[in-house]
C-alpha positions as CSV (number, residue, x, y, z in Angstrom):
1,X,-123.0,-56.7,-116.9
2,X,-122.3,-52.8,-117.9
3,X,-118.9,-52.7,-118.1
4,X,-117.4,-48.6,-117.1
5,X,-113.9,-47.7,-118.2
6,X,-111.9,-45.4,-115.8
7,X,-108.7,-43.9,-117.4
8,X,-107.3,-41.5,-115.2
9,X,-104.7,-38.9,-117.3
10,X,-102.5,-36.4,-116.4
11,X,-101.0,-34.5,-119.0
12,X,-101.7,-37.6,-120.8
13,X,-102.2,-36.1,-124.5
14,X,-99.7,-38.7,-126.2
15,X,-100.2,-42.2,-125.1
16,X,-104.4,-41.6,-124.7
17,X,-104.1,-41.6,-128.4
18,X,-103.4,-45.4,-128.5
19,X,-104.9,-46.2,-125.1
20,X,-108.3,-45.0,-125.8
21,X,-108.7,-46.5,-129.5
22,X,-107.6,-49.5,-128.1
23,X,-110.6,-49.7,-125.6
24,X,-113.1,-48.6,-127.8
25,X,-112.0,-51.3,-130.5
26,X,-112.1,-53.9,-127.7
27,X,-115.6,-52.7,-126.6
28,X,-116.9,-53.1,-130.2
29,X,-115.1,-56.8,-130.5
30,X,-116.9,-57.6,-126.8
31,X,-120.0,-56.1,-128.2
32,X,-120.2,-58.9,-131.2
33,X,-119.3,-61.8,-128.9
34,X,-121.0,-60.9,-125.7
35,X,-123.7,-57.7,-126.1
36,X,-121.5,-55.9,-124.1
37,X,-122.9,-52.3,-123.0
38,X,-119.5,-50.5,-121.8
39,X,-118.7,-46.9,-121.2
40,X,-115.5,-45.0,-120.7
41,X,-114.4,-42.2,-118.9
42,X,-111.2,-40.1,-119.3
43,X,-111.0,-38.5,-115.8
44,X,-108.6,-35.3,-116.7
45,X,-106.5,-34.7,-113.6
46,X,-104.9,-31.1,-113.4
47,X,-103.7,-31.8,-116.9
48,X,-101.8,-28.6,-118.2
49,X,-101.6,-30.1,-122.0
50,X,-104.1,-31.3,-124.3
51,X,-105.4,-33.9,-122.3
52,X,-108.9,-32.8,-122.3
53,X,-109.1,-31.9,-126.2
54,X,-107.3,-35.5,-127.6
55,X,-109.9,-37.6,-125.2
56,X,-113.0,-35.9,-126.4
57,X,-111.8,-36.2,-129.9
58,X,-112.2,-40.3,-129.2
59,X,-115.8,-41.0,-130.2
60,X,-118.0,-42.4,-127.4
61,X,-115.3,-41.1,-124.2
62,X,-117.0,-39.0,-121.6
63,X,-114.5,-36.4,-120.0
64,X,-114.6,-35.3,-116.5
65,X,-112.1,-32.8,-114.2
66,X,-110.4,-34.0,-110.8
67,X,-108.6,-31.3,-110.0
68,X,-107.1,-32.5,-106.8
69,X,-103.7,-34.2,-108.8
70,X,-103.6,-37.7,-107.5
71,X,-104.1,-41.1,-108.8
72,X,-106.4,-42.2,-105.9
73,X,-108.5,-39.2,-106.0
74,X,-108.5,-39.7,-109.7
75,X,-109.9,-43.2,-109.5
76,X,-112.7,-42.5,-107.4
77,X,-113.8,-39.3,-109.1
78,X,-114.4,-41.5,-112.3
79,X,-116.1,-44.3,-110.0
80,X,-118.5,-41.6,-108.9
81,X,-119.5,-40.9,-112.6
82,X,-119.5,-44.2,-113.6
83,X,-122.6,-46.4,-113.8
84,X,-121.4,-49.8,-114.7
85,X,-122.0,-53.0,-112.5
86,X,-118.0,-53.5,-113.4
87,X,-115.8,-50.8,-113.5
88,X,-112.4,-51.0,-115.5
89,X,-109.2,-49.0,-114.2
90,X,-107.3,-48.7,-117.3
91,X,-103.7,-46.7,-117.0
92,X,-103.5,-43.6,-120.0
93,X,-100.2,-45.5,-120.9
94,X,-102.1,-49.1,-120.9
95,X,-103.1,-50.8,-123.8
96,X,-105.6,-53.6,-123.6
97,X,-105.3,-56.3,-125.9
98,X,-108.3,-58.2,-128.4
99,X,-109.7,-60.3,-125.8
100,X,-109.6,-58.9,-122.7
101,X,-112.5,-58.0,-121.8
102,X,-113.8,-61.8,-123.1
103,X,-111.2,-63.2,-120.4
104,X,-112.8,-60.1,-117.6
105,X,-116.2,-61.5,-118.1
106,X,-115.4,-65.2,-118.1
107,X,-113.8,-64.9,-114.8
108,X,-116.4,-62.7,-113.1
109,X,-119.3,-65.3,-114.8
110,X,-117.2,-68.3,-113.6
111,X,-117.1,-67.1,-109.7
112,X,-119.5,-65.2,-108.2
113,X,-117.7,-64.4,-105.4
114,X,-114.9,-62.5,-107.2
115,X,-115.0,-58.6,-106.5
116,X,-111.7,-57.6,-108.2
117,X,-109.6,-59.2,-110.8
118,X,-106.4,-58.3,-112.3
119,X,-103.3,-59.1,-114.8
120,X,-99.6,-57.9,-115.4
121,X,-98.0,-55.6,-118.0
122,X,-95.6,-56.3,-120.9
123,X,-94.0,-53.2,-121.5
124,X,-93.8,-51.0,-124.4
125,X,-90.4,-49.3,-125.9
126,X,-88.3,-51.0,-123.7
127,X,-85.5,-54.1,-124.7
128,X,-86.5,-57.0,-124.3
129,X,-84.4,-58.2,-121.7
130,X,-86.0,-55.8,-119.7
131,X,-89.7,-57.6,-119.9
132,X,-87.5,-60.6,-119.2
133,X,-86.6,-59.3,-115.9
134,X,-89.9,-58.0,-115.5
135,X,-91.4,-61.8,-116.0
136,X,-89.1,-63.1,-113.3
137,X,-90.6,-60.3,-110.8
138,X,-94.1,-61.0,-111.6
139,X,-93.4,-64.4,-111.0
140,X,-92.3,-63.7,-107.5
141,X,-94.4,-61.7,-107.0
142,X,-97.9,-64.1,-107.5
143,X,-95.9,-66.9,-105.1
144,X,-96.2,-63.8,-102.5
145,X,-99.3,-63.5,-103.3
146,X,-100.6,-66.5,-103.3
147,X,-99.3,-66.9,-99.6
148,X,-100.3,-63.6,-98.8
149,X,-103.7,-64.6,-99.8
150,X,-104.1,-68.1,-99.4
151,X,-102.1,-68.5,-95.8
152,X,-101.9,-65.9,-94.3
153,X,-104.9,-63.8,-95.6
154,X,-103.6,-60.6,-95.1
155,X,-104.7,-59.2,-99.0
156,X,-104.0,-60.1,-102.2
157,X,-102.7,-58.1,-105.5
158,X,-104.0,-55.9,-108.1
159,X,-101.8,-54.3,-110.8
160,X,-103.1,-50.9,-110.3
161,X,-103.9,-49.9,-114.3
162,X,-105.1,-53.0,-115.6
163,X,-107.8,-54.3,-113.0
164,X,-111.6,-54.6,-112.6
165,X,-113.5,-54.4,-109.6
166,X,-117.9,-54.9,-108.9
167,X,-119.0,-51.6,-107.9
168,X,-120.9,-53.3,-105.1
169,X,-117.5,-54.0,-103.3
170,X,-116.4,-50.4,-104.1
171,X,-119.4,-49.0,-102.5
172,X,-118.7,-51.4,-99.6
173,X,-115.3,-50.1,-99.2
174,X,-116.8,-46.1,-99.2
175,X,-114.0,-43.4,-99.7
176,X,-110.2,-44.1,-100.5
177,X,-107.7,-43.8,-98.1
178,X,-106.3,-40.2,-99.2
179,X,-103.0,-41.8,-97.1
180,X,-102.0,-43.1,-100.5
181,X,-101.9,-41.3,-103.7
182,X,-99.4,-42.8,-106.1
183,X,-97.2,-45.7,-104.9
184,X,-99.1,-48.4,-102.9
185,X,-102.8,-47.3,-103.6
186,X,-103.1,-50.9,-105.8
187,X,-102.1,-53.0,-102.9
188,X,-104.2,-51.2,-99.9
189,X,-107.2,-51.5,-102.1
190,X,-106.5,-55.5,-103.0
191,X,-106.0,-55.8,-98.9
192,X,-109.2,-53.6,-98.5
193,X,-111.3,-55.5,-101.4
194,X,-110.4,-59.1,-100.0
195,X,-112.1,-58.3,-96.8
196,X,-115.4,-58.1,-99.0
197,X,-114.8,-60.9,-101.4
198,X,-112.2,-62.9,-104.3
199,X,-109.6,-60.6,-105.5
200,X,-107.4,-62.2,-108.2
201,X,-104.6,-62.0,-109.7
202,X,-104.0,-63.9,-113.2
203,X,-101.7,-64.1,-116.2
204,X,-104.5,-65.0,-118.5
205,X,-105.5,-61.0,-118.3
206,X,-102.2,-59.1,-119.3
207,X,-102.2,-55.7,-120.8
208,X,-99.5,-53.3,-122.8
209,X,-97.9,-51.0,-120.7
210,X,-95.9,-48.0,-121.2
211,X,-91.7,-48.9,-120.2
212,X,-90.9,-45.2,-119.4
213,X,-90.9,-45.5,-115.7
214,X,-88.2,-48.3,-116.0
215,X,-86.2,-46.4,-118.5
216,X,-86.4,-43.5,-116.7
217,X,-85.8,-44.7,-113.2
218,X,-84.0,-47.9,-113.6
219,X,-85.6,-50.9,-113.6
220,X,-83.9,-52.6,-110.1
221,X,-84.6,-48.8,-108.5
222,X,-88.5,-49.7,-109.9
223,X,-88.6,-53.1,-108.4
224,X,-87.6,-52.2,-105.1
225,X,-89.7,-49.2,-104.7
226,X,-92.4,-51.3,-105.5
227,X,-91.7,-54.3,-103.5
228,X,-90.8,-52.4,-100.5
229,X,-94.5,-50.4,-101.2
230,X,-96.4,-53.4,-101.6
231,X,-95.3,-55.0,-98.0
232,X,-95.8,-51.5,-96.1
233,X,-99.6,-51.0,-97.6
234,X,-100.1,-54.9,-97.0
235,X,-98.7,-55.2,-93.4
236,X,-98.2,-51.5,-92.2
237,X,-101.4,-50.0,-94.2
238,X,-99.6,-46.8,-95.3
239,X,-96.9,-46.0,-98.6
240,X,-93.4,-46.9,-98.1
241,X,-92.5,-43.5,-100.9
242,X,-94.9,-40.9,-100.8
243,X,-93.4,-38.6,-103.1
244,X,-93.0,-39.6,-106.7
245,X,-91.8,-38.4,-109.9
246,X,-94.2,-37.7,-113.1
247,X,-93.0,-38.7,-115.7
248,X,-94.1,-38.3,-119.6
249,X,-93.3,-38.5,-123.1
């Protein structure tokens, strides 16, 4: 299966310069094992920096304009010039590891009902008792999940830049919900996706993230925002925060 990379950026001229290598090297391991045909696409969202320049510079990266500033709008605009069967929503400040996309196609080859599959982060330039705390989350987190989806089937859980989803189910699912555009927009598409098929979450697919969020908010403040985000897009199908705060190095 065609694999398409979506990397939605933002005044993103930094961290793409390690995101990007880091896909295409993975695509090239992938490409020994398992023939893999894979694309990506830098979609440069109202960037006001170099954003545009440092992703064309990355040999084999397809650059396209959103200008509508928004992570959901950003999303689809790069699913609308993708052509892969899979499409790959990779974070500018996410780093995917050597074998990821061997673990992506494993699972999608192993159940053929699966429309969406995802992992966690291990952050970058944080201490490490802060990825401590940030295991114990994830871990409650999947036991909510795992009720969420299992019990009570209400929706599942995607970790919003480091997922894969079929573009069958995208096309299913039609237009975003423009309701949210930063926090939330993860969790109303898992809900959305696992009304069309499996959406999974698993620790066998984690991914490098970058820790500046946490650093510059506060990691409890972080937790809760996103707790309290994931219950209102699961159960009230809107954000809890709709505002947010950009923040880059």
């Amino acid at each position: 299966m065609k694999i398409s990379f979506v990397v939605p950026a933002y005044n993103e001229e930094t961290l793409l310069k390690r995101s990007l290598p880091a896909i295409r090297d993975e695509i090239l391991r992938a490409g020994q094992i398992l023939g893999q045909d894979a694309e990506i696409i830098v979609v440069n969202n109202a960037s006001t920096d170099n954003t545009r320049e440092v992703a064309e510079s990355i040999p084999g990266v397809t650059v396209v304009d959103e200008p509508r500033k928004g992570l959901v709008q950003a999303r689809w605009c790069g699913f609308e010039h993708s052509s892969g069967e899979l499409i790959a929503n990779i974070d500018a400040d996410t780093v995917i590891p050597p074998g990821w996309l061997t673990e992506v196609m494993r699972q999608f080859q192993k159940s053929k009902t699966l429309v969406a599959l995802s992992g966690p982060y291990i952050y970058y330039g944080v201490p490490r008792r802060v990825n401590l705390v940030v295991g114990a989350y994830y871990r409650l987190a999947y036991t909510v999940y795992l009720f969420n989806r299992f019990v009570l089937d209400v929706g599942s859980m995607l970790q919003g830049g480091n997922f894969v989803v079929k573009r069958s189910a995208m096309l299913k699912l039609g237009q975003p919900s423009l309701r949210f555009s930063f926090y939330g927009e993860d969790t109303d598409m898992a809900r959305r996706l696992s009304k069309v098929g499996g959406v999974k979450f698993t620790f066998r697919l984690p991914a490098e993230s970058s820790g500046r969020r946490l650093v510059g908010e506060g990691v409890f403040t972080i937790g809760l925002r996103y707790s309290m985000n994931f219950f209102w897009a699961t159960f009230r199908k809107k954000p809890f925060t709709e505002a947010w705060q950009d923040i880059r190095e």
